[in-house]
C-alpha positions, 0 to 999 in steps of 0.5 A: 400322517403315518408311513403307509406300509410298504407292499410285499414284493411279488417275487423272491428277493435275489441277492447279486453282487454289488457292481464292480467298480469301473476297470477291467474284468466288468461282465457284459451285464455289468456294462450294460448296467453302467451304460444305464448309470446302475453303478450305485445301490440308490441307482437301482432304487431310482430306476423306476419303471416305463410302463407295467404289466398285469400277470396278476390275473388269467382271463378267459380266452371268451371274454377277451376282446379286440384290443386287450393285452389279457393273459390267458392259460390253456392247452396247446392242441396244435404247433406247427412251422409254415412256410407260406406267406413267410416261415412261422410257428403258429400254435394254438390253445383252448381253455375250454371258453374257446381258443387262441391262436399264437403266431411267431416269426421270429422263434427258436427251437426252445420255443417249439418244444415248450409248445407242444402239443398237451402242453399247457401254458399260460401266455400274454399278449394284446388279443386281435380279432381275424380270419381265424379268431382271436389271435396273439403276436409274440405273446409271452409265454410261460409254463403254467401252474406258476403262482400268480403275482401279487404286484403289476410286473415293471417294465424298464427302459434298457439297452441291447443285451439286457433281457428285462429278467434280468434288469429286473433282478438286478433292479430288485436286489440294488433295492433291497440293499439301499439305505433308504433312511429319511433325509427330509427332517419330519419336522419341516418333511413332506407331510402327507407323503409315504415314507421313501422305501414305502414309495420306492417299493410301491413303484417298483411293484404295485398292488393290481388294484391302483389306478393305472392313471395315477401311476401314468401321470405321476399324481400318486401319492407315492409319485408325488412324494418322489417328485418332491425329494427330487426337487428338493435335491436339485434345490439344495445342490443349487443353494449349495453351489450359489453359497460356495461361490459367495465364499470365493473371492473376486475382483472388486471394482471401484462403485460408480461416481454419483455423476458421469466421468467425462474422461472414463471410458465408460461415459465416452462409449456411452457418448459415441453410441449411436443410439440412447439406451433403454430404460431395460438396458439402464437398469440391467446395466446398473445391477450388473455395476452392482455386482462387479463392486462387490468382491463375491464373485457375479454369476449373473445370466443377462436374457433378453429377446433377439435384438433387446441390445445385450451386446451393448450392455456387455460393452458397458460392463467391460468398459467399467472394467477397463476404467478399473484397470483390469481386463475383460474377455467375450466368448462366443461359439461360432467364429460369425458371432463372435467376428460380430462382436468384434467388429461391432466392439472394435468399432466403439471401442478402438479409438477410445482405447488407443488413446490411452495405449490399449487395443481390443485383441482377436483369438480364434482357431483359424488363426494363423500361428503368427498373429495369434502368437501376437496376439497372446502377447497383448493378453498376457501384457495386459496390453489387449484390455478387451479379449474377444474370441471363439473356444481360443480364448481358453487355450491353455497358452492363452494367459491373462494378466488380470483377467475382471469380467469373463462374458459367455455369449449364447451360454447355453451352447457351451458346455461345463468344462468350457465355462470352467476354464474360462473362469480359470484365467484369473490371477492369483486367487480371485475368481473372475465376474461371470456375465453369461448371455443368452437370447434365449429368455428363460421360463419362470419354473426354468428359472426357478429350478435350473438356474436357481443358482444365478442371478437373472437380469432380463431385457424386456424392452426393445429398442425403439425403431425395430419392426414388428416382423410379419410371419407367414406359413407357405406350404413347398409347393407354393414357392413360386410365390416366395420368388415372387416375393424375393424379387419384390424385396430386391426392387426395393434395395432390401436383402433376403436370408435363404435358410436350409437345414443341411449342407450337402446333399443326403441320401439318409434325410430329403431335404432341400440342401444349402449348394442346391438351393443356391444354384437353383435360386440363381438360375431362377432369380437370373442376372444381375441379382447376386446369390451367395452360400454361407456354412460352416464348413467353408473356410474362415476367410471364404466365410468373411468375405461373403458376409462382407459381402452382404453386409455391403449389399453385393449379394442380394440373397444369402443362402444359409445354414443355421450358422447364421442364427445369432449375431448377424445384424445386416438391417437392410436384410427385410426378408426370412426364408426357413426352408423345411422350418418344420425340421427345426427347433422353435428357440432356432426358428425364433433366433433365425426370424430375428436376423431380420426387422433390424432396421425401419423398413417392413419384414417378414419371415416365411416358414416353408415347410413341407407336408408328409405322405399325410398330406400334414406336418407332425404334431410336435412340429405343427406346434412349433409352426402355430406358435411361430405364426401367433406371437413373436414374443420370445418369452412366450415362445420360450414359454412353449418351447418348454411344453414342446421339449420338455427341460432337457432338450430346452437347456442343451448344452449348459447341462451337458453332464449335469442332473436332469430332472427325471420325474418331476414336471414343471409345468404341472408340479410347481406347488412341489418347486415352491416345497423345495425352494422354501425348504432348501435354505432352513435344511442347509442351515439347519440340517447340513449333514442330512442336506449333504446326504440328500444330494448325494443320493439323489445326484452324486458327482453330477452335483459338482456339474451346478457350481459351473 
């Protein structure tokens, strides 16, 4: 099909320099453009419109109706300043079919004069129906005689001190100046699709007769034809970091004997679990073995529901590393989490690794100098065979001595830089396995698009003897019955999690904080039951010693924030409380639920939320309660995470400073991912020079954020 032609702009083209590049002397527009990320000519280009206005046409003032956004031209036959109930100006206008009165409350006196009295103007607005007729708020307002344009006026997304003219002008000269060659070979190209300056062009400016609803839901042909080249980007620039890592080099790890070594630390762990592993866990186990005996490097992401044994998988892949002579480091973000690791780890692992003159080592901030020094010292001797820790861990004076197997717990809460410096403690040229784990589970189009350039293992089995955990939604002023609850749960000897959004109180959001509720519900609960408070901000020790008492059942009820999300395994714990869960995300609400129905008795998780002046929840957030309340799948509820959020709320931190998509959907443009995921590898093979220059425009340096 041939390229349609590209509409004629309704405005002159206005020439401005190009942006300056980043320093000093940059003008108050310049800035706000770079806040926007218009540094780039193809930047201008891809800023495409919010929403657009008609001031193609003039209605008559008679034939508009309650409700329109209309423009109207008429003479002014009144303008005057009141004060009564509050200064504005108010003018009014007639053009013969009848009149219009225009009302402003905030004005300059430009404003005035331009509406004098025999003045005639033409102005916009959305027309309201009143005392005194129709009326317009803060219309737009121009002098008339103007012709009219021949294109939907663009309104763009800005920032404070960048008028729309102006953004307008400077969006239609970075247009006019980019090269918009074709990168999409035509032989294997979008077929059917405009042509990208054609496309472009049009979004930018469309004809008054296009259907406003192809326009907002992105399902014109010109909308399509960028969605795909935006797919497509993304593909080849994950296509390009999974074959750049193929060309490093990593560690390579001896294959595993055809029957068990009784004397390797891989078959001794796995004789001292208490527990037998799941057909899941064998077969990611034995993908994961794969990968550390080849010498690229693995860039694996391990997902699998709350309490699917991930941690168990990991220790397996760590042991088989030691049993190689190499070592192996686990980082996790919070200190709990990772203080969880640890003493589950330790408790597998020590002894096995005394004997043969190794140790587990330790390494977080809140270390004191001494014993981290000590235990930098084991790293860097090679002495510590299993490092596990928070953000120390990739200390610059933190030095392995041959570092194998590099594991990321939660990843996504790591950003780029981190992940980067943690593959950096290899030794020499060889670049550590990546193990990245996330409780998580990842749609399919996520997948599919943000992950493209790993390879995924998914744990989609439970172990056995975990309990189906009961969800209940309790509106607030039904907490006496949540008590009533509580003590039933004690008199059986179970524990009980009380989660609160905030630590303290906060004159800015009211909401039920974590010290509050802990002093409330011990007064309510009375003697002997013991009420304890866990956050983040208390110190380390503080926080250890509450959760070991927990954990030994001294406190009964633990009054949280969310920095018990992941990693907390006490299994007599048998009851959630999420206080405010409307306030909370769906993947937190998920995890938060999971920290129960760890061990054989009955759970259940009560969802408090509280209802607004309404006397209901918002919408967002009552379908984040629904899917809570209707499955307990988290790949169903990952599922619908993603069509709450959206992709860039649901990935986090793992695209901190990476590409985002901007345009395409995936949940509706999946036919348009499967294009681009077929095309990319036939345009790098075959067209390198265009698939470079395809990423460029699209990304430009953010394409470097995909190789972490």
């Amino acid at each position: 099909m041939p390229a349609k032609k590209a509409p004629t702009p309704s405005e002159a083209n206005v020439a401005t320099a190009a942006p300056s590049p980043p320093g000093a002397g940059l003008s108050q527009v310049q800035r706000a453009l770079r806040k926007l990320g218009l540094v780039r000519d193809i930047d201008f280009a891809l800023y495409l419109p919010m929403r657009y206005e008609d001031e193609t046409r003039i209605v008559r003032i008679a034939d508009t109706r309650d409700g329109d956004m209309a423009q109207v031209e008429g003479v002014v036959t009144e303008c005057e300043v009141v004060y009564r109930p509050r200064r504005q100006l108010l003018a009014t206008i007639d053009d013969g079919s009848d009149t219009c009165q225009l009302r402003f409350f905030n004005f300059y006196p430009s404003q005035q004069k331009q509406l004098a009295v025999g003045a005639r103007v033409r102005v916009r607005g959305e027309v309201r129906g009143g005392f005194v007729g129709r009326q317009i708020m803060h219309p737009t307002v121009k002098a008339a005689g103007t012709a009219l344009p021949n294109a939907l006026t663009p309104v763009y997304s800005t920032v404070a001190g960048l008028a729309q003219p102006v953004l307008r002008r400077e969006v239609r000269s970075g247009l006019a100046r980019s090269v918009l060659d074709e990168t999409i070979p035509v032989q294997i190209g979008f077929r059917g699709a405009w042509d990208l300056r054609a496309s472009l062009t049009f979004l930018h400016y469309p004809t008054p007769d296009v259907a406003m609803a192809t326009l907002e839901d992105h399902s014109h042909p010109a909308w399509q034809r960028i969605k795909a080249e935006e797919l497509l980007a993304q593909q080849l620039s994950q296509l390009q970091a999974r074959l750049e890592r193929a060309a490093q080099r990593a560690p390579v790890l001896p294959p595993a004997p055809p029957e068990p070594d009784a004397a390797s630390l891989h078959s001794q762990l796995l004789a001292v679990l208490p527990f037998g592993l799941t057909g899941a866990q064998q077969r990611v186990g034995e993908e994961i073995t794969r990968d550390l005996c080849r010498e690229i490097p693995m860039h694996r992401l391990l997902q699998g529901d709350v309490g699917s044994g991930k941690t168990v998988v990991a220790a397996l892949a760590a042991a088989r590393c030691i049993d190689a002579g190499f070592q192996c480091a686990l980082m996790a973000p919070t200190e709990i989490l990772a203080a969880q690791h640890f003493g589950k780890l330790v408790g597998w692992l020590d002894p096995l690794l005394a004997a043969r003159g190794l140790r587990v080592a330790w390494l977080t901030g809140s270390q004191k100098k001494k014993e981290r020094d000590e235990m930098s010292a084991a790293v860097e001797s090679g002495q510590a065979a299993l490092v596990i820790g928070t953000h120390a861990v990739i200390s610059e004076k933190v030095r392995f001595h041959n570092l194998a197997l590099a594991i990321i717990d939660e990843q996504h809460r790591f950003g780029v830089a981190q992940r980067l410096a943690l593959r950096g403690k290899a030794t020499g040229h060889l670049e550590p396995h990546l193990l990245m784990m996330s409780a998580t589970p990842i749609p399919r189009t996520l997948a599919m698009s943000y992950y493209a350039d790993l390879d995924v293992s998914t744990l989609d089995e439970l172990p056995p003897g975990r309990t189906p955990i009961i969800t209940r939604l309790i509106a607030d002023h039904r907490r006496d019955e949540v008590i009533d609850r509580i003590h039933a749960q004690i008199a059986q000897g179970r524990q009980v999690y009380w989660v609160c959004p905030l630590i303290e109180e906060s004159e800015a959001v009211d909401l039920r904080n974590a010290t509050e509720t802990r002093d409330e519900l011990a007064e309510t609960l009375g003697e002997p039951i013991q009420v304890g408070l866990l956050h983040s901000r208390m110190p380390t020790a503080e926080k250890q010693a509450v959760m070991a008492a927990f954990t030994a059942n001294e406190i009964q009820v633990l009054v949280s924030t969310t920095v018990i999300e992941v990693g907390v395994d006490v299994p007599n714990a048998s009851l959630m409380v999420i206080e405010h869960a409307e306030r909370f995300g769906l993947s937190q609400l998920h995890q938060l639920r999971g920290r129960v129905g760890r061990g054989a008795a009955a759970s259940a998780c009560v969802l408090l939320y509280a209802p607004g002046d309404s006397g209901r929840v918002g919408e967002a957030a009552r379908a984040r309660l629904k899917a809570m309340a209707e499955t307990g799948d988290g790949f169903e509820i990952a599922r619908r995470d993603l069509e709450i959020r959206g992709p860039g709320e649901f990935l986090g931190a793992r695209q901190s400073g990476a590409p985002l998509l901007r345009f395409a959907d995936l949940a509706t443009d999946t036919l348009l991912l499967d294009w681009a995921r077929e095309l990319a590898p036939v345009m790098l093979q075959k067209h390198p020079e265009l698939a470079q220059r395809h990423i460029d425009r699209w990304l430009g340096t953010k394409a470097e954020y995909l190789k972490a």
